[in-house]
C-alpha positions as CSV (number, residue, x, y, z in Angstrom):
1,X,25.8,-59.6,24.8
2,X,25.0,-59.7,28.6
3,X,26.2,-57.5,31.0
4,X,29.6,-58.6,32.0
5,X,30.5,-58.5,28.0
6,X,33.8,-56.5,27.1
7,X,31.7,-53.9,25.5
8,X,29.5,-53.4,28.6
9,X,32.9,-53.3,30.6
10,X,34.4,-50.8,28.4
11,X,31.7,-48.2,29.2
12,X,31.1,-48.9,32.9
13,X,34.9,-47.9,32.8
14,X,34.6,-45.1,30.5
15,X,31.1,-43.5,32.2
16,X,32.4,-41.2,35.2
17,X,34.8,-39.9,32.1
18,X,33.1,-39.8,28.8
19,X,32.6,-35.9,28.9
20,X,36.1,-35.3,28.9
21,X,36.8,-36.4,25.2
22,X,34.3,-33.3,24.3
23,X,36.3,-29.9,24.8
24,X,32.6,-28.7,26.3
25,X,30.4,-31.5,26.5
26,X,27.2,-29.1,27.0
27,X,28.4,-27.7,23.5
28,X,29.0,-31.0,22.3
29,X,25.2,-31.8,22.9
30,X,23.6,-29.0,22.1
31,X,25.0,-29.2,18.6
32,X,24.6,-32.5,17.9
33,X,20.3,-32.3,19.4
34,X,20.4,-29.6,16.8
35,X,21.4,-31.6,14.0
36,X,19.5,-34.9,14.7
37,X,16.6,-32.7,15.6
38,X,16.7,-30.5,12.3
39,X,16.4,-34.4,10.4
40,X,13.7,-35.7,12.1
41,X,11.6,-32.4,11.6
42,X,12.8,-32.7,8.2
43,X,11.3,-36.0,7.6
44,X,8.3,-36.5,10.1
45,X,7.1,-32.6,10.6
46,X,7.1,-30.4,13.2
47,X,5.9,-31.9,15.9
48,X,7.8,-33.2,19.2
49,X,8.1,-37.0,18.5
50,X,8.7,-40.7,20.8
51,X,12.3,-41.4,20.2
52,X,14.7,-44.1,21.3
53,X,18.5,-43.7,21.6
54,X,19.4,-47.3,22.1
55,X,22.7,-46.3,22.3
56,X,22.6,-44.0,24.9
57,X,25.8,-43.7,26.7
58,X,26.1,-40.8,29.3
59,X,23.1,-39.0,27.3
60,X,24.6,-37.0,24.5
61,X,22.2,-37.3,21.6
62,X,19.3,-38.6,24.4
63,X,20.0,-35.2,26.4
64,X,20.4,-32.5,23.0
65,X,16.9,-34.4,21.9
66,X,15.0,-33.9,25.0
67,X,16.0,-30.3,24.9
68,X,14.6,-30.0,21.8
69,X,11.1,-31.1,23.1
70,X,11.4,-34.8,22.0
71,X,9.9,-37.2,24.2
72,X,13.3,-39.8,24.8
73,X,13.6,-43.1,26.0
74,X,17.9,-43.8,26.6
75,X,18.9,-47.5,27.2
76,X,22.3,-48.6,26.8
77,X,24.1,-51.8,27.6
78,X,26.4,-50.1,30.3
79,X,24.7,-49.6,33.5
80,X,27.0,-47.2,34.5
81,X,26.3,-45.0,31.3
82,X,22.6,-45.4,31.5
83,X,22.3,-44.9,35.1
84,X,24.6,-41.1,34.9
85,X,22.9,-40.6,31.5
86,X,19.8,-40.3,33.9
87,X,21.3,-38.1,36.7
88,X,22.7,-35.6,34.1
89,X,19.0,-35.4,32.0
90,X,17.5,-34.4,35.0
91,X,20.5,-32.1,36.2
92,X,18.9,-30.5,32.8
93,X,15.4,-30.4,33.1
94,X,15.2,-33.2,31.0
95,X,13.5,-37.0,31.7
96,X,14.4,-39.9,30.2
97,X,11.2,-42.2,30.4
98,X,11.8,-45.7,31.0
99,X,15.9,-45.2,30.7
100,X,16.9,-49.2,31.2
101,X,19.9,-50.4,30.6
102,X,19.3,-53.2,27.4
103,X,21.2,-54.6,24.7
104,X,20.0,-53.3,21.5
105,X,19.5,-56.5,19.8
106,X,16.9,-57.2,22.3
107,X,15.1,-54.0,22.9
108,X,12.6,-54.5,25.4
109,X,9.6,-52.2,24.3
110,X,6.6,-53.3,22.3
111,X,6.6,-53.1,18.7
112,X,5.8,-49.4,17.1
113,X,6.2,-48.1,20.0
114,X,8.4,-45.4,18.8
115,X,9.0,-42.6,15.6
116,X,12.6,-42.5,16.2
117,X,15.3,-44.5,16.7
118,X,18.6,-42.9,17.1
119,X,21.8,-45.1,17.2
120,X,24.6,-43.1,17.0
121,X,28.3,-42.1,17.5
122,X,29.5,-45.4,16.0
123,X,27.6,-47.6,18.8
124,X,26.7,-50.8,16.4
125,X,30.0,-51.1,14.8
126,X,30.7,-53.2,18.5
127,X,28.9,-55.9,16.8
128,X,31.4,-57.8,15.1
129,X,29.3,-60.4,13.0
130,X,26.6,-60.3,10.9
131,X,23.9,-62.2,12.3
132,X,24.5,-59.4,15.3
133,X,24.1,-56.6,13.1
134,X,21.1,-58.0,11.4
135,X,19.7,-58.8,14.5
136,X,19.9,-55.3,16.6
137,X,18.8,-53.4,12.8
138,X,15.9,-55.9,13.3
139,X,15.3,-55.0,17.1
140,X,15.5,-51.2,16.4
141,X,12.6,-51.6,12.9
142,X,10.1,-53.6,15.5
143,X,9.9,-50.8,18.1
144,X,9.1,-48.4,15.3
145,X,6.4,-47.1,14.0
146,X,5.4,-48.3,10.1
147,X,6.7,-45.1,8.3
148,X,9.4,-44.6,11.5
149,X,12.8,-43.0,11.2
150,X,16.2,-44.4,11.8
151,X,19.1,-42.2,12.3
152,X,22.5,-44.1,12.6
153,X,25.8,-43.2,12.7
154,X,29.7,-44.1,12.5
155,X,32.7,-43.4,11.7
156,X,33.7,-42.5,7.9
157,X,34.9,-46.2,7.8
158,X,34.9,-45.8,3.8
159,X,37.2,-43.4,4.0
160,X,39.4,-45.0,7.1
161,X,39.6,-48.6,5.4
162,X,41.8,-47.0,2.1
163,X,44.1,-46.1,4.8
164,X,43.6,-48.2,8.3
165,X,45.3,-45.6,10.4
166,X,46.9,-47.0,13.6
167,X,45.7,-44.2,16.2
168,X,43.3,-40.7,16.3
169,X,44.6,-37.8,16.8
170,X,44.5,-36.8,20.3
171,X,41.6,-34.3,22.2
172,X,41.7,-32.2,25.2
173,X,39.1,-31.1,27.3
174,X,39.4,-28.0,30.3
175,X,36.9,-29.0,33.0
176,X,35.2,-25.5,33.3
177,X,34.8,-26.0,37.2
178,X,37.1,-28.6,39.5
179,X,33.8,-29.8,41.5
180,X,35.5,-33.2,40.4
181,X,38.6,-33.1,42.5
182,X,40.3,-32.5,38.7
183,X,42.4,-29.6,37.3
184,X,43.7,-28.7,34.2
185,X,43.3,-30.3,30.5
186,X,42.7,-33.8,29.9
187,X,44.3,-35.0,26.7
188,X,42.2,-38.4,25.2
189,X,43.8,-40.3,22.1
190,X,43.4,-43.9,20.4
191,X,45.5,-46.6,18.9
192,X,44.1,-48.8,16.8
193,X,45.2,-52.3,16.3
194,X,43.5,-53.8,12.9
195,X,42.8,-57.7,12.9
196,X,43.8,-59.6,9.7
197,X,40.9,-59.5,7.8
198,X,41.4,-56.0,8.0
199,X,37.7,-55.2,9.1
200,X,38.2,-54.9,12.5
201,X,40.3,-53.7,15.1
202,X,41.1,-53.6,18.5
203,X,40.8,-49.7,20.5
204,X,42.8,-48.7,23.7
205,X,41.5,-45.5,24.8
206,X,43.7,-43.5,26.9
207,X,43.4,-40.8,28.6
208,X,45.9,-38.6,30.5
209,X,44.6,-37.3,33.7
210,X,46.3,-34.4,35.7
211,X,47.3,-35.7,39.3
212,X,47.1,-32.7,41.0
213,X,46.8,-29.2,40.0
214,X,50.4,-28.3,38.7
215,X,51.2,-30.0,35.5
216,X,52.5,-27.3,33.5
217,X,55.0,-27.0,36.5
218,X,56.8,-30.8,36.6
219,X,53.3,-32.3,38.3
220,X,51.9,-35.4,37.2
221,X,50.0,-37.5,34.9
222,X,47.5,-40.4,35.4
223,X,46.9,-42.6,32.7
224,X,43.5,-44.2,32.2
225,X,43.2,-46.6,29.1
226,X,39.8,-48.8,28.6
227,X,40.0,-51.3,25.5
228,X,37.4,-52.2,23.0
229,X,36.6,-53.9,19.6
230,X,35.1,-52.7,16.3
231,X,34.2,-53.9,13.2
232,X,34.5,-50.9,10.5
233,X,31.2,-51.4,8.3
234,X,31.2,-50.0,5.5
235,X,28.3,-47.8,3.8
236,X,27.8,-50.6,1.5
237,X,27.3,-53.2,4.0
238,X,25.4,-51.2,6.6
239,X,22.8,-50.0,3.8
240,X,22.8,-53.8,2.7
241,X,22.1,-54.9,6.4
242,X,19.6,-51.9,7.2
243,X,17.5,-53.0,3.9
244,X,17.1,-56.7,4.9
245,X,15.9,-55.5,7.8
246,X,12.7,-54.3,6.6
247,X,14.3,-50.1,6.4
248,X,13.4,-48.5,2.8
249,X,14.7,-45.0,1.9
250,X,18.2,-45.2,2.8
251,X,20.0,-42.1,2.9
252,X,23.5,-41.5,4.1
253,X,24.2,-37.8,5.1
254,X,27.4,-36.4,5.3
255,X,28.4,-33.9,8.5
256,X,28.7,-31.1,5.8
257,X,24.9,-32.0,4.7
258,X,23.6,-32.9,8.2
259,X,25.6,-30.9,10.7
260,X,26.4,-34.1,12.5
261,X,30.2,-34.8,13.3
262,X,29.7,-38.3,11.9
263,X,28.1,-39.6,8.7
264,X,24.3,-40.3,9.3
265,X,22.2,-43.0,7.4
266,X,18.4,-42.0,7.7
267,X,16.1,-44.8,6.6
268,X,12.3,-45.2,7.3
269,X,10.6,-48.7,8.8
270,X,9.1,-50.3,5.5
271,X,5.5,-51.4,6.2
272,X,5.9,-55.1,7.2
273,X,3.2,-57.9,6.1
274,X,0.2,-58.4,7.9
């Protein structure tokens, strides 16, 4: 998946904007650090850890980690992503060593380097055939550690496929400060557009700028929309997928069990061979 790939496209686009689809982003990832830290000191101890978002974005999960005292690496296909998820880390107090932008089924970093993998807020569901899937699963079990935690997660697509909905509902987001040249709310929604075989679907993103600072009085809107592709895995599959891939100890976490907003599979690396 090189760089110029619709996926990559999608969040070069997206990355000046991502925040705005959390009503408080600095919220957003402080509670979701909380709640992937509280598993990996759950399963590894209480010690600070290595870990590797390979699905970094703008640095949610990477930046609520590293405020938790985990050491992070962030790489993401996007450059843009990658390159702001750096600039807003250290806006923090927080460093992302060795932040690259990389695609995650070729992760470059050698093997066991890392505790933790995170791959989260329904990143590998952009892969869209199996021999991807297997491959990135693959990528992310070399770089860890023998005994090394995965934590990845997507949407409820169990729950989604009984019903293949044709949009999500829409968010807003009030920019606490207008240092952006932006006023107002931004309102972000979906439509979803499933293929035939009913797996995957096709995403336009929108989002509904104000243009100018006078909406609520007959001003303007701007209208941003970014498309994208997913394939909606289900449990089943991903825990079939995660096994071949040399994981053991699959777990899948609910947000009521986790405190994630998402479902979470934790898995460990199985020992490989010598």
């Amino acid at each position: 998946m090189p760089e110029t790939s619709p996926v990559a496209r999608f969040y070069d686009q997206l990355a000046d904007d991502y925040h705005l689809v959390y009503a408080d982003w600095d919220a957003g990832m402080a509670r979701q650090g909380a709640a992937l830290d509280a598993m990996i000191r759950a399963e590894l101890g209480p010690d600070s850890v290595p870990v590797l978002d390979c699905s970094c974005g703008i640095g949610t999960q990477a930046i609520g980690l590293g405020l938790r005292g985990h050491r992070v690496t962030g790489t993401d296909l996007s450059v843009a992503a990658v390159t702001r998820a750096v600039r807003e880390a250290a806006l923090r107090g927080v460093g992302l060593t060795g932040a690259a932008a990389a695609d995650m089924r070729r992760l470059p970093f050698s093997d066991g380097r890392f505790d933790v993998v995170v791959c989260a807020d329904n990143s590998l569901p952009h892969l869209l055939s199996a021999p991807d899937v297997r491959a990135a699963l693959a990528e992310m079990r070399r770089v860890l550690r023998d005994g090394g935690l995965l934590l990845l997660s997507t949407r409820p697509y169990d729950e989604i496929l009984r019903t293949r909905p044709t949009s999500a509902p829409p968010q807003v987001s009030t920019p606490r400060t207008e240092s952006d040249g932006r006023t107002g709310r931004t309102i972000t929604f979906q439509l979803w557009h499933w293929h035939e075989d009913g797996e995957r679907y096709d995403l336009e993103h929108f989002q509904l700028v104000p243009d100018g600072p006078d909406v609520l009085n007959g001003g303007e809107w701007r209208v941003r929309v970014r498309r994208a592709t997913y394939w909606a895995l289900t449990q089943r599959q991903l825990t079939g997928f995660a096994a071949d891939a040399g994981f053991t100890d699959l777990v899948w976490r609910t947000p009521g069990s986790s405190g994630f907003f998402q479902p979470v599979l934790t898995a460990r690396a199985r020992a490989l061979a010598a």
